[in-house]
N, C-alpha and C positions, 0 to 999 in steps of 0.2 A: 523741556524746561532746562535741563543741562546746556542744550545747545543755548539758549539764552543766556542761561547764569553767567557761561565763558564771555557771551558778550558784554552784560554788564560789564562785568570783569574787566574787560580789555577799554571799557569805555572810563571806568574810572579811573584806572590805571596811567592813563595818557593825559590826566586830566590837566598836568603842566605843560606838556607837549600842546597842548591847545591855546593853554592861559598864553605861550609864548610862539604860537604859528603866525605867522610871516602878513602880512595884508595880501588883498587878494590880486590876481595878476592883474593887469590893465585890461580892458576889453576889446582892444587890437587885438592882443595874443588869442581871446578865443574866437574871435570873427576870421583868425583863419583857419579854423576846421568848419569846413562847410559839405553839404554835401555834394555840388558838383564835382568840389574836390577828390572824394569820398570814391562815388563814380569814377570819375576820370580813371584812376588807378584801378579798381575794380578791374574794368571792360578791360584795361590791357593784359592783367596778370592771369584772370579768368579768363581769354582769349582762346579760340582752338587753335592762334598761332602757339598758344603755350604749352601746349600737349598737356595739358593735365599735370605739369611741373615735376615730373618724376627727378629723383635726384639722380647723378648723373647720366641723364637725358639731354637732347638737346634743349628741351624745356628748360631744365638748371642754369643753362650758359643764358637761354633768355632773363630768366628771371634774376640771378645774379646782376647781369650787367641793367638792367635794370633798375633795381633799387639801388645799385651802385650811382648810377647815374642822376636819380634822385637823391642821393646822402649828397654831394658833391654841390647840386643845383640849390639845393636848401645853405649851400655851405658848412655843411659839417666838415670837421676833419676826419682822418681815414683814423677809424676804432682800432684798427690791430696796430700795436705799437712798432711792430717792421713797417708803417708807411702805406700799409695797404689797407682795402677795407674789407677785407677776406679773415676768415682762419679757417684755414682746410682742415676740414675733417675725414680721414680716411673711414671708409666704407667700402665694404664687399656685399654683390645684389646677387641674391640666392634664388634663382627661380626651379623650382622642386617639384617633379614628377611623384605623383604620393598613390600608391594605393595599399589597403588595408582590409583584413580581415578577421573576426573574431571565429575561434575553432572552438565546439560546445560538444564534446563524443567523437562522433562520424561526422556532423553538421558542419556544415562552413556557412560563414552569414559574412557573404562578401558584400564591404562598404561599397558605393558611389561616391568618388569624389566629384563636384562639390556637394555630391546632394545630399549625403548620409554624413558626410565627414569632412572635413579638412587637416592636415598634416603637412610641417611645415621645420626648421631645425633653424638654430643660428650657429651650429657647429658650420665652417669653412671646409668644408672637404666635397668629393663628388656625391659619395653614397654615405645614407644613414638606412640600415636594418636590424629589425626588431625580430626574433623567432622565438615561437613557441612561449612568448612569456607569461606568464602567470597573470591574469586581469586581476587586482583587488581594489574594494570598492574604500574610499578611506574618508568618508563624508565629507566636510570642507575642507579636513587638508592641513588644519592651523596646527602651529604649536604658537601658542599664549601664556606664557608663564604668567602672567599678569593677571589672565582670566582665570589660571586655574585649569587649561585647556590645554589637551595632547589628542587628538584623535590618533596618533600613533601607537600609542601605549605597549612603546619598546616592538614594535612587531618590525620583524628584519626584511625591510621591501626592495632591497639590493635584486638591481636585473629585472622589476617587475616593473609590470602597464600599472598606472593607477589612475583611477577615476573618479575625479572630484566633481560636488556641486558649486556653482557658481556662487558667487558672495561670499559674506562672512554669516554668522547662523545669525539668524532672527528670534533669539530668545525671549519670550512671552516674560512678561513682569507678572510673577509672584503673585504680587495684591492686585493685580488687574491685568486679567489674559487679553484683553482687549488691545491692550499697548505692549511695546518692544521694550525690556529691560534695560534700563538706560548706565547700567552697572558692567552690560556684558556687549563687547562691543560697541560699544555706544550708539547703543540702541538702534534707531531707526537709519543714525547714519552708517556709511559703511567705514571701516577702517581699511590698513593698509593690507591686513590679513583676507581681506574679500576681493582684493585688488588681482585679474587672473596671472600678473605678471608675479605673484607671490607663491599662486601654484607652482608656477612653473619652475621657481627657486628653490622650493622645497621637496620638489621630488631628486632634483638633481644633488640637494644634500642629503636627501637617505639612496642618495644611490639607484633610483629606479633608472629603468631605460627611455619610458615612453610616459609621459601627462597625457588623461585625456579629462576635456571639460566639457561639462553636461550643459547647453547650450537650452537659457527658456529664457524668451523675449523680455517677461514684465520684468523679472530682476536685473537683468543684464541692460532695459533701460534702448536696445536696437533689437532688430528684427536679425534672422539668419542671414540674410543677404548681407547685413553691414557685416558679420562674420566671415562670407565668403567673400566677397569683393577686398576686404582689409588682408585677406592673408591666399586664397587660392591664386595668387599671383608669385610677383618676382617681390621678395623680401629683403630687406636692409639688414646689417647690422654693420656695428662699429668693427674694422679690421683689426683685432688685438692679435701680439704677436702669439699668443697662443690657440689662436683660431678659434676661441670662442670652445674648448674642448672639454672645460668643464658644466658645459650648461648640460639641461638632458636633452638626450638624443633627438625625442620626437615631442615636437609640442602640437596638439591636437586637439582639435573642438569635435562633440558629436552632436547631431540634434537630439529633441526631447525626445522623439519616434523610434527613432536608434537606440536611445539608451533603453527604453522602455523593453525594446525587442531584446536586447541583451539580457536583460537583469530577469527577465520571464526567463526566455529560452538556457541561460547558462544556469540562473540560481533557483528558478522558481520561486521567485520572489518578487512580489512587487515594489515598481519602481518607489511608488509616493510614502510605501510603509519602511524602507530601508532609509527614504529620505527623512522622515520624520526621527526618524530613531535615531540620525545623526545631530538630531536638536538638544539630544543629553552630554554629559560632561564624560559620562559611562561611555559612550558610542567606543568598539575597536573595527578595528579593520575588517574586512568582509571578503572571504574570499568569492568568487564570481562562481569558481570551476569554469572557467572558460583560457583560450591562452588567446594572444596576442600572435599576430603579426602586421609588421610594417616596411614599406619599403619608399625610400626616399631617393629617387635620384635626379643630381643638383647643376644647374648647369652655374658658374659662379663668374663673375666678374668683378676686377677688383680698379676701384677707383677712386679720388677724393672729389668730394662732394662740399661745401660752401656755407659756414654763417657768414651773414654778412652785418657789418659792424660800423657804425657811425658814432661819430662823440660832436656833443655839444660840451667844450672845457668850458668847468668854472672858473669864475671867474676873482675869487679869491686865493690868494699865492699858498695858505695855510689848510685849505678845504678842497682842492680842487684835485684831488688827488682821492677823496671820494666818491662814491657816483651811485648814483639810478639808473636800473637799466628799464627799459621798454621793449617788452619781447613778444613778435608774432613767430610763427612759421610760415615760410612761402610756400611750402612743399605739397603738395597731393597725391594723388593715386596714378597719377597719368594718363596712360592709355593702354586700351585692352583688345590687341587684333580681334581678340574672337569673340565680340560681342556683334551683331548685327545692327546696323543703321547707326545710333551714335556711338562714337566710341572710345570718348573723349572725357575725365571725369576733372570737369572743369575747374573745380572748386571756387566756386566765387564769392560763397558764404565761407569756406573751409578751404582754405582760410587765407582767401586773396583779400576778404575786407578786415581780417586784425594786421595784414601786411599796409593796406590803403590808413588805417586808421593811425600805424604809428609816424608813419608818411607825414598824416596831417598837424599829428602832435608834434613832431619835431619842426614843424612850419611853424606851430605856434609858439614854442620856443625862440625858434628864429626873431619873433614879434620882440621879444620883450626887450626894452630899453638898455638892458646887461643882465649876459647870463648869470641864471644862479649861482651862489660860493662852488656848490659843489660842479663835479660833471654827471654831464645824462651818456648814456649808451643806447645805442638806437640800435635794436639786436632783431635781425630778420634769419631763424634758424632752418637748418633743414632737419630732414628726416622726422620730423614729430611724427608723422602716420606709421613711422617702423619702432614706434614704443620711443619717442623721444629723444632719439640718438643724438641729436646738434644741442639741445641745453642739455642732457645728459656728460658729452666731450668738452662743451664749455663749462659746465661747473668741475666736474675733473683735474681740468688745464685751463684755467681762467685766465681771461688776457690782462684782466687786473685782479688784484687779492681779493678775496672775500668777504678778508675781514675788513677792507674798507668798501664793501658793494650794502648799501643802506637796504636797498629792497630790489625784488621784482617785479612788475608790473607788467601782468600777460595779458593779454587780447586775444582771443582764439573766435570765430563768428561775432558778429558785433549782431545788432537788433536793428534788422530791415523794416518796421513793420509801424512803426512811428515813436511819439513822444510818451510817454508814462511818467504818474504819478511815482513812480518808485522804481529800483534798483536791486537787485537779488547781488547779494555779497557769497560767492561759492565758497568763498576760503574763509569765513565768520568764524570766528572764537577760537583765533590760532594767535593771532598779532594784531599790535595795536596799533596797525593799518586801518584795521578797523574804522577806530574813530576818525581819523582823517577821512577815509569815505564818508561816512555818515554827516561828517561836518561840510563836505565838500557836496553833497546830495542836498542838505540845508539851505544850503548857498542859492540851490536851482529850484526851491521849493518841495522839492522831496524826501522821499525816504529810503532808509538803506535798510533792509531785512537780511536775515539770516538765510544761508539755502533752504529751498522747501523744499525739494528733494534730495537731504542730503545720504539717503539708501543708492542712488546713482555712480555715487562717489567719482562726480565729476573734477575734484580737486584734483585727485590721483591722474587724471585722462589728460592734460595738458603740462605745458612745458615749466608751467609756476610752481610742479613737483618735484625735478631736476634739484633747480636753487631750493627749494624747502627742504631737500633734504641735505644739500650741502649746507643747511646752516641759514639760508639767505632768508630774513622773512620775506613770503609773496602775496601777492592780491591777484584777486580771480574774479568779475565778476561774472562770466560766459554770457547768455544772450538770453536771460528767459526770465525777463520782469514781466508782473501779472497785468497792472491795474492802466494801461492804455488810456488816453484820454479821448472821450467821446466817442468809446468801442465797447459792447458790451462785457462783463463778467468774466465771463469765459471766452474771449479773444483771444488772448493771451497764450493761456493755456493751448487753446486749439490750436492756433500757429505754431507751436513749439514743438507739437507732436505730429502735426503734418509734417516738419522739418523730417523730424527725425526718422518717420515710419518710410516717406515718400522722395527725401533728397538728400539725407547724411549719407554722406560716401557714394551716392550716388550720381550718374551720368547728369542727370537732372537738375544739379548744384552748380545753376549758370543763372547769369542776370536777367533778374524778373522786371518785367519794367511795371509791375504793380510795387513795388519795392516805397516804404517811403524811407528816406535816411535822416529824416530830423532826429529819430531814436538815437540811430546810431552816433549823429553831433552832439548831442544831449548827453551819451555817456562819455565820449573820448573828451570832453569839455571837462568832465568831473575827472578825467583819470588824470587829462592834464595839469587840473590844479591839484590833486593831492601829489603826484611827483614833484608839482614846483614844491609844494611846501616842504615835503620833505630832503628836498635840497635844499632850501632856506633854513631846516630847523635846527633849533638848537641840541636834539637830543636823535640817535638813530633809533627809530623803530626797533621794536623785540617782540620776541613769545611770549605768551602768556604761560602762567607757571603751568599749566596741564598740557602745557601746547607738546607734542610727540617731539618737535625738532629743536626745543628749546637746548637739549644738551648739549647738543653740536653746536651749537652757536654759542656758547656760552664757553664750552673747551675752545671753538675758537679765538673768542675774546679775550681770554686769560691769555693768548698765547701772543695775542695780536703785535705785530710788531711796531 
């Protein structure tokens, strides 16, 4: 009900922004998002000429030049204001030798990597090692001033392993244990505090050495393999001059099995009654009696890696000096010698089709009689699969201000699977993007809904959380509308969870020729017309007053030049 109320909210809110939105584009501009089009790009990008697009890869040089050559063919001009349609992003690829052990007495309980563990660092050096460290169990991990919440409660974890549950707590509502307290957390959905890149920030500000996360499929939304295949590899991060030296040492996932075998063998204690205990405001830190060790060694390379950058300029002298950007990632997992038979992780749903999608859109722009006032940014980033690194460096170092960037409009998997009744809004009851989707779903005979799974916290998992936290409002809608036209009930649902159990991040995530892509025109149709309008509007999109990122945008507004 919360999650609604915000959208009410956001939907009256804009309710001038609507009285005064633009007519709707001409119907050339959307006859050219088609889906041979859609395909065509696909099959290239998703190709095993393209290795799996690892960033600097020879894949990258492929795919770079690439949509370069499609920004160019559509006739954009070159995005980066030096002329070109690049902005290099410096990147260093970490690939990490990990083995690990927990020490319980006289016992050693030696991990398996991948199979018990994974262990990975974004420190830039050869070796990261962990000895003898104290394991302490510190439930989720949060500090929430807002909730009222410290799981820390002052306990001094300088130098120590700690081992958090995944998520943010699932607190039971008061007048009804049946449902999630829409007071604490917000409730069913996740915040940024269940987010594990939050873990792994907060151990490095109380000073521990090693994060390790308790790894269970339903919360966490994938299976241990999308764990292992995302990270028992060669790792990214951004090259900062300070090598990344304040992160912590060791970031590290264990399975449920593992943790289970620790928490018996070191505390005699069981796993699911320490976890439950961490459901209270009371919960402190837990010592294991077990210690820690880890050993990391890294082989590093360092290179720059590529968004790539198209503008459609507006075409008013007073406006056009604003813009909407339209953001995929090209990037994927690459390629993995040592897998047997394929070995290739193609990504063609992930996300060679929100690359093919914003392709189309910017074709459909091309349609229109004269570009909008404003300008559009046609933004193909890299590194999303290493935590977002390419919209992370561009909202950092933005090729244009922020304060004049209206929104973001991300695409990440588009909907292979056909046309639906309806549209799943990820980013619902944050900004009053909102209502331009819902009116723009209107438009197509449909309907815009809130995320139904927002415990996933799929907002946080793509590149529309980069700009959202710089301030930018963004729109998300990912790929999982329910209601399918002439497919039964659960279609929907089914597909969405085959995706995820049987081909996210997997080798498997290559062109289906069961595929239908009317879905996927049907959405990139509706994304196109809320960007047009909000390049036509007369007012910029904003947060809603509960919205988390309203205050950055709003200091940056006052300041705006």
């Amino acid at each position: 009900m919360k999650r609604l109320a915000h959208l009410s909210f956001a939907l009256f809110a804009t309710s001038l922004i609507a009285a005064a939105a633009p007519s709707k584009p001409p119907q050339q501009a959307f006859d050219a998002i088609d889906s041979a089009g859609l395909l065509a790009h696909i099959k290239v990008l998703g190709s095993d000429k393209f290795e799996g697009r690892a960033p600097g890869s020879a894949g990258e040089k492929l795919s770079v030049e690439y949509i370069t050559a499609q920004f160019k063919k559509l006739g954009l001009k070159p995005g980066n204001p030096d002329g070109s349609y690049t902005q290099e992003v410096p990147l260093a690829g970490i690939l990490g030798t990990a083995s690990a052990q927990f020490t319980i007495g006289n016992e050693k309980m030696k991990l398996r990597s991948p199979n018990d563990f994974v262990a990975f660092t974004q420190r830039i050096t050869p070796e990261v090692e962990v000895k003898d460290s104290d394991v302490v169990f510190v439930g989720y991990g949060i500090v929430a001033p807002e909730y009222g919440w410290d799981d820390f409660k002052g306990v001094d974890v300088k130098g120590k392993t700690l081992v958090f549950l995944i998520n943010d707590p699932p607190i039971p509502d008061p007048n009804d244990p049946s449902k999630l307290d829409d007071k604490m957390f917000k409730g069913k959905a996740m915040t940024y505090y269940g987010r594990w890149t939050y873990k792994y920030e907060i151990a490095a500000e109380k000073g521990a050495v090693a994060a390790v996360i308790v790894h269970e499929t339903i919360p966490a939304a994938y299976p241990w393999s999308v764990v292992e295949n995302s990270n028992a590899k060669e790792n990214f991060v951004i090259d900062a001059p300070d090598k990344n030296m304040n992160t912590v040492g060791i970031r590290s996932w264990i399975t449920l099995e593992t943790a289970r075998k620790l928490f018996s063998a070191a505390a005699g204690q069981n796993y699911d009654t320490l976890k439950k205990a961490a459901l209270s405001r009371d919960f402190k830190p837990v010592s294991l009696g077990a210690k820690a060790d880890f050993k990391l060694q890294n082989k590093i390379q360092h290179f720059k890696s590529h968004n790539v950058v198209g503008k459609l300029e507006g075409s008013d002298p007073q406006r056009k000096d604003d813009y909407v950007i339209y953001s995929a990632h090209w990037d994927h997992l690459g390629r993995d010698p040592h897998l047997k038979g394929d070995q290739i992780y193609n990504g063609a749903l992930d996300n060679a089709s929100g690359v093919a999608s914003i392709l189309e859109i910017a074709r459909a722009f091309t349609k229109l009689p004269q570009a909008p006032p404003r300008s559009i940014l046609f933004m193909a980033t890299t590194a999303e699969e290493a935590n977002l690194l390419g919209a992370k460096y561009y909202a950092e170092r933005p090729l244009y201000p922020l304060d004049h960037t209206l929104a973001d409009i991300n695409i990440d998997i588009v909907n292979p699977w056909g046309k639906t009744r309806d549209i799943e809004d990820i980013s619902a009851g944050n900004s009053t993007l909102d209502d331009l989707l819902a009116q723009a779903a209107q438009s197509q005979g449909r309907i815009a809904k809130p995320n139904s799974e927002p415990e996933k916290g799929s907002f946080f998992r793509a590149d529309n959380f980069e700009f959202a936290k710089a301030g930018v409002p963004a729109l998300y809608i990912g790929s999982k509308p329910k209601d399918y036209i002439g497919r039964p009930a659960d279609y929907g649902q089914k597909k969405s969870d085959d995706y995820t159990l049987h081909h996210y991040h997997q080798v498997s995530d290559e062109v289906n020729p069961a595929w239908d892509l009317s879905g996927a025109v049907q959405d990139d149709q509706l994304l196109f017309q809320v960007g047009y309008e909000v390049a036509n509007g007369d007012q910029y999109p904003s947060w809603i007053p509960s919205a988390e990122f309203k205050a950055r945008r709003d200091e940056m507004m006052t300041h705006k030049k």
